[in-house]
N, C-alpha and C positions, 0 to 999 in steps of 0.2 A: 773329431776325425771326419764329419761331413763333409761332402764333395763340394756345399754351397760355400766355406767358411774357405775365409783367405785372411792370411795373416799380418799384420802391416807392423812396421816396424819404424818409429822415431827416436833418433839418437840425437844425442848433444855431446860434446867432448865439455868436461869437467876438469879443470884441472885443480885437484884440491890441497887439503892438506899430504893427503894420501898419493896423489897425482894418480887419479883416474878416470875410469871410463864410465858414462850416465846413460841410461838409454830410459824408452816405454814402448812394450809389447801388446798392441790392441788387436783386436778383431775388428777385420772391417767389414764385416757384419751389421755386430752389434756393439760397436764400439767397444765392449769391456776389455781390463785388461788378461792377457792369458798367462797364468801360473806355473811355475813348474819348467820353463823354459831357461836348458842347461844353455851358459853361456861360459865359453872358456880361452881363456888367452894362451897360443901356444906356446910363443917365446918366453911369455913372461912367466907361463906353469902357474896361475892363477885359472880359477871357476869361480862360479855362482850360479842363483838360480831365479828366476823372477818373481817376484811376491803374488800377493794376492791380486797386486792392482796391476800387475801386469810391468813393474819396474827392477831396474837393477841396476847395478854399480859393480864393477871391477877395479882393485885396487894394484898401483905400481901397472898400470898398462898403458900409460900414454905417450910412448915409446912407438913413432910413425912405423916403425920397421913390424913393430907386431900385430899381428891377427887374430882376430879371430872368429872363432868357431859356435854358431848358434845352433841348436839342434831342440827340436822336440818331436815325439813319435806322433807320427801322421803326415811330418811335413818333411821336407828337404833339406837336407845339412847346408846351411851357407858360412863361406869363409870371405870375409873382408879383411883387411887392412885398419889397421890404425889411420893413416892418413887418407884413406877412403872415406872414412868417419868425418876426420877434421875438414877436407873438402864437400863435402856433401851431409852434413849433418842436422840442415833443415830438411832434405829430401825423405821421402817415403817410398822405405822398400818394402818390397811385397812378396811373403813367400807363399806358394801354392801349397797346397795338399798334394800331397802323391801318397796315400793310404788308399789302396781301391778295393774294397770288399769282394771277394770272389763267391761266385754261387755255383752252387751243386759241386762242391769239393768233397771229395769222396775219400778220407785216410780211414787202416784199416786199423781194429784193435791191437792187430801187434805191432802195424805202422805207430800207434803213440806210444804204444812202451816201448819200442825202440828211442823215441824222441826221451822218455822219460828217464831212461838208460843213460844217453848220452850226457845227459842234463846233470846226473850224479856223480858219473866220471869226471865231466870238466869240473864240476866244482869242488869232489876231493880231488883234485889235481891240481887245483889251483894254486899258483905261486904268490907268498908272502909280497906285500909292497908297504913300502914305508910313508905315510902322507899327514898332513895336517886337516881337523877337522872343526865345525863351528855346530854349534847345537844351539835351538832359539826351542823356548818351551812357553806356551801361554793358556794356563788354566782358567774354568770360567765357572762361576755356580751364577747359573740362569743366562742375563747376560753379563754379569759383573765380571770383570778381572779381578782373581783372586790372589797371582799367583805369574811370580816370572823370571826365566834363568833362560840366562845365555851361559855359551862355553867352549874354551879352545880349548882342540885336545891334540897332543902326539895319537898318532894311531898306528896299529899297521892291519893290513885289513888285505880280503883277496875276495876274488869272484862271488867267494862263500860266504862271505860279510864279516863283520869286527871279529877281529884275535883278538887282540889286546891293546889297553889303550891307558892313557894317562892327563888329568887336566891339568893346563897351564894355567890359562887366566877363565876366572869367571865370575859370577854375579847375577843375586836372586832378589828378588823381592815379596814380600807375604803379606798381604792383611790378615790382621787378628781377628782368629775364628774359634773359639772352642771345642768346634765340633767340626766344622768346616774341614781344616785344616787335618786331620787325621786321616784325610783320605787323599786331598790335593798335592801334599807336597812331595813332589818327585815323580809324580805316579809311572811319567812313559820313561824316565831313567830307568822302572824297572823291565817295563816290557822291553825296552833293547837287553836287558842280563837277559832275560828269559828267553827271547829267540833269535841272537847275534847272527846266527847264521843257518845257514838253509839246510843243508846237510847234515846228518847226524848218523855216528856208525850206530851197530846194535848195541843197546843200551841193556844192562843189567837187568834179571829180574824185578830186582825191587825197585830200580829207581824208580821216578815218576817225571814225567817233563810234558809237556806239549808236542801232542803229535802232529806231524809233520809229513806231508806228501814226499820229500826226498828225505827220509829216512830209513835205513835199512830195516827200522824193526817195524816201522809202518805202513811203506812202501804196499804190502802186502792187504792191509787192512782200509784202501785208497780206489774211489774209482774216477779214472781220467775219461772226460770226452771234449771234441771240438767244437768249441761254440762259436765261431767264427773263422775264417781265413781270409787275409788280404794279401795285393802283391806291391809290392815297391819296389821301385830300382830292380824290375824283372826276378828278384827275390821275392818267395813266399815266408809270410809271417802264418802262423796257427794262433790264434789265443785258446788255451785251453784250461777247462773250469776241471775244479778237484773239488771232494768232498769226501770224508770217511763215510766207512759201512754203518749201517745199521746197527749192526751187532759187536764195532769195536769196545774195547771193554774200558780203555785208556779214558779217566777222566776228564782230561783235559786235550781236547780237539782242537784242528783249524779247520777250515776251509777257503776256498777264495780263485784265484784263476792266474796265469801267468803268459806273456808272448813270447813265441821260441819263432828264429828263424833256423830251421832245419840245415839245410843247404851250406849254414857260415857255422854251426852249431851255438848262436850265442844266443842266450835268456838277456830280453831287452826289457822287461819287465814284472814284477814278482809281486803280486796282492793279496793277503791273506788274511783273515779274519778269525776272532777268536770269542767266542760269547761267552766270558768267563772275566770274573776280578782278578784275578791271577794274586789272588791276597789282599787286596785292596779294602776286602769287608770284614777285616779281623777288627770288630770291636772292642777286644778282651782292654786295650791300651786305654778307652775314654773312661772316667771316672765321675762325669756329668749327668744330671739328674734328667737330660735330654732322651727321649726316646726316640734311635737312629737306626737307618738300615740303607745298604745300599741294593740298588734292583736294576733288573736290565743291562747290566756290564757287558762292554762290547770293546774290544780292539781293532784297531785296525793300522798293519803295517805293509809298507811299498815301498820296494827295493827296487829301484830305477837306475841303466844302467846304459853307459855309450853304446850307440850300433855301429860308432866307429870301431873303436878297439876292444868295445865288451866290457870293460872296466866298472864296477861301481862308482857310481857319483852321488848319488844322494839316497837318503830313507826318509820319507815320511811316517811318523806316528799319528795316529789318535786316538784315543779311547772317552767311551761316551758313558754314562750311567746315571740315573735316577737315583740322586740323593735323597732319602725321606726324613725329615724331620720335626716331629711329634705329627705324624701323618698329613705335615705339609711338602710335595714331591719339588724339589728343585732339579730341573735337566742339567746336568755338568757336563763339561768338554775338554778334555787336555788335549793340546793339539800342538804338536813338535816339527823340526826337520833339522835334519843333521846331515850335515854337506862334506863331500870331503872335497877340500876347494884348492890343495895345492899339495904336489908331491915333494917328497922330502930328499933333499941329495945326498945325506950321508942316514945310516940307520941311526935308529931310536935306540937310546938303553932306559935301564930300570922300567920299563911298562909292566902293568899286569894285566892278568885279565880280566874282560870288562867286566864282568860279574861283581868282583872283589872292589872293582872301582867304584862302578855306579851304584853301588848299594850301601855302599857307604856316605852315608851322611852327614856321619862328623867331619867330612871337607868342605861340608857347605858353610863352614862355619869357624874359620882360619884368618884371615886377612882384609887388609882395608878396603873397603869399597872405593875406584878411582873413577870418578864420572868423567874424567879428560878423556882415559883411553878408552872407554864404548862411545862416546860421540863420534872420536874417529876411525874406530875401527868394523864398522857394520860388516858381516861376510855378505848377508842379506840383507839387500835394501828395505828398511821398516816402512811399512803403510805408514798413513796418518791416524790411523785409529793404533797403532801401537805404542806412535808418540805421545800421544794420549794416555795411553795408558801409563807407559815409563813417566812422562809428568805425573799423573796421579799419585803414584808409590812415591816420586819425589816429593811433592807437597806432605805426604804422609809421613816423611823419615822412613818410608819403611824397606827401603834397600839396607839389608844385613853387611855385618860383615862375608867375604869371600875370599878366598886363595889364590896364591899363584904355587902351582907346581915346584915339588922338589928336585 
């Protein structure tokens, strides 16, 4: 979000098996590529988002008539054309920054709970949408890949995050771990069941869940302040940091920070952090003569969301922790994102909800593995160190069987 960084932009038109659109998002700075940058096709109702390296692919867009729309927070919404792309496709475009950090901004304590108010209206208010989604999951003990699932899903999901959702096509791969594996498989499958969505009414005495800054039965037990302000587009953004009290009693905390623009009432961004295994360190399962433990468990989830229409478009996962084994410490990293990349014209049936989905495991483990359709179907354009990796598991045999939806 620095005033020095300017963002440069080389496209190429692709026409593929898929018939689409190729681009790379660098910094002209420091040449790297930038991440995270939503890119969306309007006519075609296709998204994506750009990997690590700063590249991306939209599929079914090479249709001159259609546009689109690149957007990341900090910078300026640009919309071109498809045949903008094909004629000018060696050229370098350049988006500015327009994030201006505001100083000596002065909101009052009831001025953020107001904002914080709003913030839980719109999201239980929120209306049901029908969309398609793509999940990419790649686990790591130290730096090895251990560990890797992609996933299309029916979804229907709102402001608030995943209702309910159901997989179509997918596909994992595992190296054999004895012990390894008792912690890796699936891990951020579970942290999406455990906090799908931001909102939560008053919960039951007894239940137990992770508390939550926009919760009614936590709300209370939360303190908000501004830790920044910037203006764009003569619009003021806040980002403001949350953290529980001292004294809440609830075992399982977040904390983390989020950016509201007051003014349009939309949440452009939602980061939250969790220092807990969320189950991850239940040993009771291994039966190995190993002496294991797991330490330092950390989450981390970010709900990123249009500043055009406010919409959810993507969640990044990841969670980090020290595997120890016979008191040798390996750092592990599961690290995910889950895109919703296209709306759906007619609604979904049979979905459940995500919980009952993703936690179940015996679907990982149904149907043939088809290597034709993930070469050509990427939602996310893969680095080269991913490729790498999917060759590895291949050389290994070690892609499983997988499912497609009922």
């Amino acid at each position: 979000m620095r005033n020095r960084f300017i963002l440069i932009f080389f496209f190429s038109i692709t026409l593929s098996f898929s018939q689409s659109v190729e681009g790379v998002v660098l910094d002209s700075i420091t040449g790297v590529g930038i991440a995270d940058v939503h890119v969306q096709s309007l006519s075609g109702n296709h998204g994506t988002i750009t990997n690590e390296e700063g590249r991306f692919r939209i599929i079914n867009s090479s249709n001159e008539k259609d546009s689109l729309r690149i957007s990341h927070i900090g910078y300026e919404v640009l919309e071109l054309s498809v045949k903008e792309f094909s004629i000018n496709y060696s050229d370098t475009l350049y988006l500015k920054p327009n994030l201006l950090e505001l100083q000596g901004v002065t909101v009052t304590n009831d001025g953020v709970s107001e904002m914080i108010r709003d913030i839980m209206e719109t999201l239980k208010k929120s209306q049901i949408r029908n969309s398609y989604a793509f999940y990419r999951q790649t686990s790591f003990k130290d730096t090895i890949a251990m560990e890797w699932i992609e996933a299309f899903y029916k979804i229907t999901h709102s402001k608030n995050g995943i209702d309910k959702i159901k997989i179509d096509q997918a596909r994992f791969a595992r190296k054999r771990s004895d012990s390894t594996s008792l912690f890796l498989i699936h891990s951020n499958f579970s942290s999406l069941t455990l906090t799908p969505q931001l909102y939560s009414p008053v919960l039951k005495t007894n239940e137990v869940t992770v508390g939550k800054p926009f919760g009614e039965s936590f709300i209370k037990n939360y303190q908000f302040y501004i830790e920044k302000s910037y203006q764009k587009n003569k619009s003021t953004y806040h980002e403001i940091h949350f953290e529980p009290d001292d004294d809440i009693t609830n075992p399982i905390n977040s904390y983390g920070s989020f950016v509201y623009i007051p003014s349009e009432k939309k949440l452009v961004q939602y980061t939250v952090f969790i220092d807990h295994a969320l189950g991850s360190d239940d040993l009771s399962n291994y039966k190995g003569d190993k002496k294991l433990a797991i330490d330092n468990a950390r989450h981390k989830l970010q709900f990123n969301y249009s500043e055009i229409t406010g919409h959810l478009d993507f969640i990044n996962v990841e969670y980090f922790y020290d595997f120890i084994e016979n008191d040798v410490v390996f750092p592990c990293r599961v690290a995910s994102k889950f895109i919703i990349y296209k709306n759906a014209i007619k609604p979904h049936k049979k979905l459940r909800t995500s919980s009952l989905e993703l936690e179940d495991v015996r679907n990982f483990e149904k149907a043939k593995y088809k290597p034709r359709f993930w070469r050509d179907n990427p939602v996310i354009y893969r680095t080269e160190r991913e490729n790498l990796i999917i060759s590895s598991f291949e050389k290994e045999n070690a892609f499983g069987t997988y499912f497609k939806g009922n």
